[in-house]
N, C-alpha and C positions, 0 to 999 in steps of 0.2 A: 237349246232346250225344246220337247215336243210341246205342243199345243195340247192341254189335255182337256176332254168335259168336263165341264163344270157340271156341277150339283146342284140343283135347283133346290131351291127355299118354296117350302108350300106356303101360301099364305094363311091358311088353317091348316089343322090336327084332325079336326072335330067340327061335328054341324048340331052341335050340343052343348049342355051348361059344362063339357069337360073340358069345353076350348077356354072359357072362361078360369075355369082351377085350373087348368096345365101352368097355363100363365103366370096367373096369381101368386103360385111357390115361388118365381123366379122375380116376379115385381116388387112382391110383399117387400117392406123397407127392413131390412136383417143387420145387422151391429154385433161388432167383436165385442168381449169384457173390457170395459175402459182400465188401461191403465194410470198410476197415480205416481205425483211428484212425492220422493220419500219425508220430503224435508216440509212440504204442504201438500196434504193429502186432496184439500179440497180441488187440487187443479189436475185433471184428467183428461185421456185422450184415448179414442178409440177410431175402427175406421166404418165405415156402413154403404152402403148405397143409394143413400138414401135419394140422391142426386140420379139417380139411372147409372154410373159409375162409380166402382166401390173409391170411396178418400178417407181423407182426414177430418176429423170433427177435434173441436175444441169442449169441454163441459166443466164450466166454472161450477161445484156441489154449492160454494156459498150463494150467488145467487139464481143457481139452479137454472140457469144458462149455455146454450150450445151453438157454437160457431162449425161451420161448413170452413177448413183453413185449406186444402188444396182445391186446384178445379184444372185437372190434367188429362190429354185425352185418352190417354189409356192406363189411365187412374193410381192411385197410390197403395199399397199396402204395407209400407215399411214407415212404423211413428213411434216415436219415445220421447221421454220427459228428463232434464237434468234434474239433480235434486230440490233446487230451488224454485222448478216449476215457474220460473222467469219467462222460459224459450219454450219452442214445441221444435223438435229435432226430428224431420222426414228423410228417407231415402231418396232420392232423383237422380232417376236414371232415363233411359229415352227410348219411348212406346213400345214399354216394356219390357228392352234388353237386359237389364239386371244390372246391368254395367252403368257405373257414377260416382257419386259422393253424395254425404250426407249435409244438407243443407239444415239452417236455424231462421227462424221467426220469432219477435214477442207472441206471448201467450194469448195477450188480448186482442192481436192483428198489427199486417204490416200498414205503415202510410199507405195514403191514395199511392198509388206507381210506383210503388219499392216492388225488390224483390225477395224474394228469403237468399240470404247470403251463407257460403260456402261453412259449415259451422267447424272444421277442424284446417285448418288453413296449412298447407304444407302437403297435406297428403292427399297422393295418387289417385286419378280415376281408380274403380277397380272393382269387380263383385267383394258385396261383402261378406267379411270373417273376422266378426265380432266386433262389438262396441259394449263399451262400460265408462258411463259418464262419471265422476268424481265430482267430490266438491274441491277439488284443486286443480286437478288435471282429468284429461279424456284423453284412454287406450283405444284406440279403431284398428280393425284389420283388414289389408285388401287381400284380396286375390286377383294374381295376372297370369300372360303366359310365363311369366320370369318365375313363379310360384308364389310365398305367401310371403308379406310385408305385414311387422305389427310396428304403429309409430304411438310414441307418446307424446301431446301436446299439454302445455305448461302455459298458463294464463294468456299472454298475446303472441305469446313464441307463437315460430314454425312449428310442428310437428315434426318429431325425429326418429328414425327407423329405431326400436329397440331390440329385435328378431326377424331374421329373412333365411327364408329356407326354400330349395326348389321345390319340396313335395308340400303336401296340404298340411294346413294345420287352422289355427285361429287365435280368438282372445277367451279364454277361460273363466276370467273375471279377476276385479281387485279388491283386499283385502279393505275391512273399513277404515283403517285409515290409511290406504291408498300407499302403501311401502312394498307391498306383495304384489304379484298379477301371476295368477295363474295360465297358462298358455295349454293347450290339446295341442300336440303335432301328430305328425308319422314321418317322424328322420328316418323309421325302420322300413318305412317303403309298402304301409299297409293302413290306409288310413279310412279303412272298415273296422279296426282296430286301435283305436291309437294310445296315444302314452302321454304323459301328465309330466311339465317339467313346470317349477315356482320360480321365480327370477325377481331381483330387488329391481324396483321400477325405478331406481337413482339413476342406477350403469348397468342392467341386462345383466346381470354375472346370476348364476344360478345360486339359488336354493337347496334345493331340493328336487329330484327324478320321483317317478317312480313311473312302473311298467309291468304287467304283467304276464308279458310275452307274448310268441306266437300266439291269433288265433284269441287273444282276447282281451277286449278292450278297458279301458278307462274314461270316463268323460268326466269334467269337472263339472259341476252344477252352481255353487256358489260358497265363497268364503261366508262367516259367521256374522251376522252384521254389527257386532260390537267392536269397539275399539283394544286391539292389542289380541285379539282371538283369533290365533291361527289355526281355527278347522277350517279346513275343507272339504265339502260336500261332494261326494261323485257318485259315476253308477259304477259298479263292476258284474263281471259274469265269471265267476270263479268257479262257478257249480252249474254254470250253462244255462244261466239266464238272468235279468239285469236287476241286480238287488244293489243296497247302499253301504257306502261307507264312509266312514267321519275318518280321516287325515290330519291329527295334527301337526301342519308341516314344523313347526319350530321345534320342537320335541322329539318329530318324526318317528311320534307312533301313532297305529292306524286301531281305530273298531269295525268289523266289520257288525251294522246292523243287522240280526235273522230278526226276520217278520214272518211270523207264522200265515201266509198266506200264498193260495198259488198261485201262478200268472207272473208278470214280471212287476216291477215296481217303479215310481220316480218320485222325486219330494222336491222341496225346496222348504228353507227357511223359515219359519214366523220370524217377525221383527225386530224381538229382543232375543232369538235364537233360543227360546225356552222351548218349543216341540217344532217339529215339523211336521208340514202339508203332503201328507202320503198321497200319491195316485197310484190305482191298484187295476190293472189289468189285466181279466182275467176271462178267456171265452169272447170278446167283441164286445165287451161289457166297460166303462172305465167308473170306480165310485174313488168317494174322498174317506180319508183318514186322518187323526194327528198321532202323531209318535212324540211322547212327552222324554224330551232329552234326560232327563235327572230317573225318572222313575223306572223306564224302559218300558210305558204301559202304552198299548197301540188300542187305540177308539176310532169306529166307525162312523163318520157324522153324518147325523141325519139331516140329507140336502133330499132336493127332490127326486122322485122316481125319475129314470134314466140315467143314460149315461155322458160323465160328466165332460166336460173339455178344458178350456182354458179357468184359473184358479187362480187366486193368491188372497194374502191373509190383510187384511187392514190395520193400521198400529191400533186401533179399539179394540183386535181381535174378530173383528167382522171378518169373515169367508165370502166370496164375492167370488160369481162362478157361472158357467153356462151349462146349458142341460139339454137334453134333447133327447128321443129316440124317433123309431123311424117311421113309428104312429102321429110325434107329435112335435111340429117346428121348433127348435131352440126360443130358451127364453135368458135373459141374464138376471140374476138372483142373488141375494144377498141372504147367508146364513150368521145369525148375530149369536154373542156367546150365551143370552138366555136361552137359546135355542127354536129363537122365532124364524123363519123361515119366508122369504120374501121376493116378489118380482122386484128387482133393482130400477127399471128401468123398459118402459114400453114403447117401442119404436113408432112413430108416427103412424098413420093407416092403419087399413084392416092388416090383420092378421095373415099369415100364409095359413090356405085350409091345408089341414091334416090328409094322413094317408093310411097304407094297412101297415099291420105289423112283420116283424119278417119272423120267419121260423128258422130255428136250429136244425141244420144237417150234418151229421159226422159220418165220413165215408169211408173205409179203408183205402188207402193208396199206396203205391211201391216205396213210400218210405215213411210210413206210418199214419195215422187218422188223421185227413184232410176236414176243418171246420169249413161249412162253406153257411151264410145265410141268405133265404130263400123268401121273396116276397112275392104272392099270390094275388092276380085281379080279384076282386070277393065276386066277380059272377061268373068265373072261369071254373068249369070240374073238366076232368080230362085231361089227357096228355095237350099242351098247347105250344104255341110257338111261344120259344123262351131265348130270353138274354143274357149270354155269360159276361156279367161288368166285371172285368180285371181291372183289380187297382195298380193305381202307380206305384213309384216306389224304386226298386221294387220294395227296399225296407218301410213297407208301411202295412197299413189292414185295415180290411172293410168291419164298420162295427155296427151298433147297434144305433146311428145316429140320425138324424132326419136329411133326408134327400131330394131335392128336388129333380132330381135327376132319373133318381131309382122311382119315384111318382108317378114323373111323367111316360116313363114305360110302362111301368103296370095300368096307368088310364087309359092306355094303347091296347091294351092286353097282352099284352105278353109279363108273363113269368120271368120275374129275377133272379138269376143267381151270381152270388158272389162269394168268391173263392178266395179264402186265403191260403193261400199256396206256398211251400216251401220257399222262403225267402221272405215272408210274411213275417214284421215281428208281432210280438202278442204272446206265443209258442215257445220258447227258449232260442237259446242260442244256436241250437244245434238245427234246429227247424229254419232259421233264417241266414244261415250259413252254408245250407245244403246244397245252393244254386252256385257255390266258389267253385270256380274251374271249368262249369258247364250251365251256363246261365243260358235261361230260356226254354230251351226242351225240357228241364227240370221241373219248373214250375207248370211246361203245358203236362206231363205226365200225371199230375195230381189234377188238372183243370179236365180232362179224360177221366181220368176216375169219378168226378164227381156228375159229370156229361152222363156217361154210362149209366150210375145210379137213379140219376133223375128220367132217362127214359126208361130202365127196367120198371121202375115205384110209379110210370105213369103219368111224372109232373110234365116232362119235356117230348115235344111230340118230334121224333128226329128227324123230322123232312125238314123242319123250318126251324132251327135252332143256328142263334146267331153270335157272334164273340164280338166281343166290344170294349175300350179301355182308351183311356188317355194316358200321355207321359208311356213311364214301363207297360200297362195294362195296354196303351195302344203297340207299341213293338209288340209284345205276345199274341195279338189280336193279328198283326201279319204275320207272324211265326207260326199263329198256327193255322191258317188257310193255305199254308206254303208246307208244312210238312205233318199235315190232319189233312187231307184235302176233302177228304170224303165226310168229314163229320161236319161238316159247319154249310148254314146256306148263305153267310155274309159274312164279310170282314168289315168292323168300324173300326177305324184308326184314327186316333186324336193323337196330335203333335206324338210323332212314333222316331223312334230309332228304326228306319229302312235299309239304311247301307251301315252296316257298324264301322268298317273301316274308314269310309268317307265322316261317318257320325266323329270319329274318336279324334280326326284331323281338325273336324273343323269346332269341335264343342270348346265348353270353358273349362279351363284347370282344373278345376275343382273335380269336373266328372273323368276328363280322363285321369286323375290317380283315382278316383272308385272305380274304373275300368279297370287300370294296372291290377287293384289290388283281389277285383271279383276276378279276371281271366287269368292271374298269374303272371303279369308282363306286360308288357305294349303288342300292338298288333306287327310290331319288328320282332317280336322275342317271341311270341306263340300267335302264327298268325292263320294256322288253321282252329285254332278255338275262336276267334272273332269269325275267323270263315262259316265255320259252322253252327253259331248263335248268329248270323245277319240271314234276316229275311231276304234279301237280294238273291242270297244262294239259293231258292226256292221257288225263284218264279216262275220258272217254267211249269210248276207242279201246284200252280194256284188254279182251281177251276171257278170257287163261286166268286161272286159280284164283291168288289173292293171298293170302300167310301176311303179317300181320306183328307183330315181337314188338317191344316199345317198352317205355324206364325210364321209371318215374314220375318220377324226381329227374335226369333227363339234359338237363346245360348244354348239350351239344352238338347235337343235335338235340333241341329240345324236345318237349315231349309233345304241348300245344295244334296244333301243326301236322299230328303222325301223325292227332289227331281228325279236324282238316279232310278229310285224305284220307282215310280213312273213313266219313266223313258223306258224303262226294261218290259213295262206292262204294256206300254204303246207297240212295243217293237214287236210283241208277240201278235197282236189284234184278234187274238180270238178270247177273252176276258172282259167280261164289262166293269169298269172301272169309272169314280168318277171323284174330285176333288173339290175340296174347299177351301182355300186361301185367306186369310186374315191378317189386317195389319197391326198386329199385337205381337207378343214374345210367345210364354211355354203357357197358353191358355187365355183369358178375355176376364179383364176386369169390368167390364161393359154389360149391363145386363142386355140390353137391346141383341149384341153380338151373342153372347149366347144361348137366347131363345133362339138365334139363326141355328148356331149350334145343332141345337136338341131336336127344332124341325129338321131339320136337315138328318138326321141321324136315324129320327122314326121313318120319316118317310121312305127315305132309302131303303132300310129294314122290308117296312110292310110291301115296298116292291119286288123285293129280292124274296119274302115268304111268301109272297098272296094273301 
């Protein structure tokens, strides 16, 4: 391997009170929605930072108490509660590989010198593919290279395989009294799509299939949580984008829900299964809804301005939820059914200060109107130097939510844009399916369209316009300084797919079948479509300045691959290029690590623009 530059970390931003707010968004102490044990609500767990590394917290409601339960150095984000709220049940895996098992604690803390011990005894290392705790037994699912393992474990038994299949699949959830489990696979070889099979949790013998073919999916959401109720909850896209449907597997007949609303949909259950917790998205916007099961009547509820995130209903009926937009830092909130409206929960310290608003852009593109949203310095007029932040994903989307990220570039001044680009969900099916067969130039052709708009209208000034993205958004970010070459004056690449072939050898299971199923094959079966979605095939025709910052321990994008493109960039030497190394997996649960991050990323920028 070549020796390449390192990227140097500025020790400031800023010779101003902006060094102080860049910060601040990233230190401020920030908290997921706690979740709760079903069976005693008062015992809850969520994870925060509070520590400078995001972990596990413990929050007894009754004596309105809060425990710090992991302290790992490259931090926790995988925690759940069994029904009895006995135990606190973490994910551990190793600095940040994804790769492990699920480990158990008392609720209240382990002895001085214990350690949390192994919580499903029997089963495999393995990234995970589902877990649903019971009050009898716990379904877990791994992921290996051998493919997908789902084992059931029975009070101090072992854990026993009850489904294994080479392609991806998971645990779908189990019925409330724990005789059903719903399983998602892709035995069909498409698990962008997959299919819904029910199986008696005694002996694996099936249920119930169902599928609704090429090209469109099923996802289970959750059985009904009454005893002896066999609906089931999923999404489908039958009409080309992701709405609901009730499944009663024993009967095996299906409702599909119409919700008179655009954008695509998700819910999950209320408690006693009397309505359910609509999430409606629609434009980069997400609000809440209930859909009252007997009546068919769908209500808006009114939570706070913004848009919403993580959700679920309390047995009182309480709404407990997060909120944010990209004015103003997430808070966690509680909506009660008088319809009072509430902060849940205020995280230690000041506050993360606020930021600007982003504006709506809708652009024509070669295969139909690209949303993109655009956040403006407030002392900036003029065409200015701008950031194209691509999201990861690729199935995911920029919304309308608060960023410390998208902040600290506009305190920099530059101009944000962010594209959700075909292969974005939010848009329908048909919008996030467009990139099958030809991933990556698809999505740079709409991120071009939106580029182009924004220097015609004036926002973006084209000498110094830069692309930038982590995960997918950083592959795109080198895809397209390698076949845009003229249009961009920097490449940022966070943990990126650079060699797709080497990427697809050496990633986790799980991504090469979304590989199989986006490219149409393995890179044995069509191996000029991976040729021509990897950024390696390009380097020669890279001219501006390349950042990229890469985990050591990242299943996602491996590291051996970022070397290759590297080495390819050294071999050239007439490219300035420079890297940054980390010892974490696909991104930094550390805040310290990622202010390195984010300086690291402006400064590089502001050198590469002037």
């Amino acid at each position: 391997m070549t020796s390449h530059p390192v990227a140097p970390v500025p020790e400031r931003l800023f010779d101003d009170e902006r060094e102080q707010r860049w910060r601040a968004r990233f230190t401020a102490t920030r908290m997921s929605r706690p979740g709760w044990a079903r069976d005693a609500p008062d015992r809850s767990v969520y994870t925060s930072n509070a520590s400078g590394t995001t972990e596990v917290y413990a929050w007894d409601r009754a004596t309105d108490t809060h425990r710090q339960v992991t302290e790992r150095k490259s931090g926790t984000h995988s925690v759940t509660l069994p029904p009895d709220g006995e135990t606190i049940w973490w994910f551990a895996d190793t600095d940040g590989d994804e790769f492990g098992h699920w480990v158990t604690e008392p609720f209240g803390g382990l002895p001085a010198g214990d350690a949390a011990a192994p919580a499903v005894p029997g089963v495999e290392d393995g990234y995970p593919a589902g877990l649903d705790i019971g009050r009898t037994l716990t379904v877990a699912g791994t992921s290996t290279d051998a493919g997908t393992r789902i084992w059931v474990q029975r009070g101090t038994e072992d854990a026993a395989v009850i489904y294994a299949h080479a392609e991806d699949g998971g645990v779908g959830g189990l019925s409330e009294d724990e005789t059903l489990l719903a399983i998602s696979h892709s035995e069909h070889g498409d698990s962008r799509h997959p299919a819904v099979r029910v199986v008696l949790v005694a002996d694996g013998s099936t249920v119930a299939e169902k599928s609704d073919g090429p090209g469109k999916g099923l996802s289970p959401i959750a059985f009904a949580p009454v005893a002896g109720d066999g609906r089931l909850l999923l999404v489908h896209e039958r009409r080309g984008r992701e709405e609901l449907l009730l499944w009663d597997v024993l009967a095996d007949t299906e409702t599909e829900l119409l919700l008179d609303l655009p954008g695509e949909i998700a819910a999950d259950f209320s408690p006693d299964a009397s309505f359910l917790l609509v999430w409606h998205t629609h434009a980069a916007r997400t609000r809440l809804h209930s859909y009252d099961l007997a009546t068919g009547v769908l209500t808006e509820l009114p939570v706070a301005p913004g848009c919403v995130g993580s959700a679920d209903v309390r047995p009182d009926g309480t709404v407990e939820y997060t909120c944010s937009s990209a004015a103003e830092p997430a808070t966690v909130r509680a909506l009660h059914p008088d319809g009072t409206d509430r902060v849940l929960l205020t995280p230690p310290g000041d506050r993360a200060p606020g930021s600007v608003a982003v504006e709506d852009l809708w652009v024509e593109g070669p295969g139909g109107r690209v949303h993109a949203l655009v956040a403006r310095p407030a002392d900036v007029t003029g065409a200015a130097p701008t950031v194209f932040s691509l999201h990861g994903g690729p199935h995911h989307a920029d919304e309308d939510r608060f960023s410390a990220v998208r902040a600290a570039w506009v305190e920099a001044g530059f101009v944000v844009v962010e594209v959700n680009y075909r292969g974005s969900t939010g848009y329908g099916s048909t919008w996030r399916d467009a990139i099958e067969g030809k991933p990556g130039t698809t999505e740079l052709a709409d991120v071009a369209a939106v580029l182009d708009h924004c220097i015609a209208a004036g926002i973006a000034d084209p000498d110094r316009c830069v692309v930038e993205g982590w995960s997918w958004g950083g592959y795109l970010a080198l895809l397209a300084v390698g076949t845009q070459p003229q249009r961009w004056a920097a490449g940022l690449a966070g943990v990126p797919v650079a060699d797709y072939l080497t990427a697809y050898a050496d990633e986790m299971e799980q991504l090469r079948a979304f590989d199989r199923a986006l490219f149409g094959g393995s890179p044995a079966e069509v191996p000029d479509a991976y040729r021509t979605a990897s950024p390696l095939t390009y380097v020669s025709d890279v001219r501006a300045p390349v950042l990229v910052l890469a985990g050591e321990n990242d299943p996602r994008c491996p590291i051996q691959q970022v070397d290759n493109y590297l080495d390819a960039l050294a071999a050239r030497g007439d490219v300035a290029y420079e890297v940054s190394r980390f010892d974490a997996g696909h991104g930094s649960l550390v805040v310290e690590e990622t202010l390195r991050h984010i300086a690291t990323e402006i400064d590089f920028a502001r050198r590469a623009v002037g």
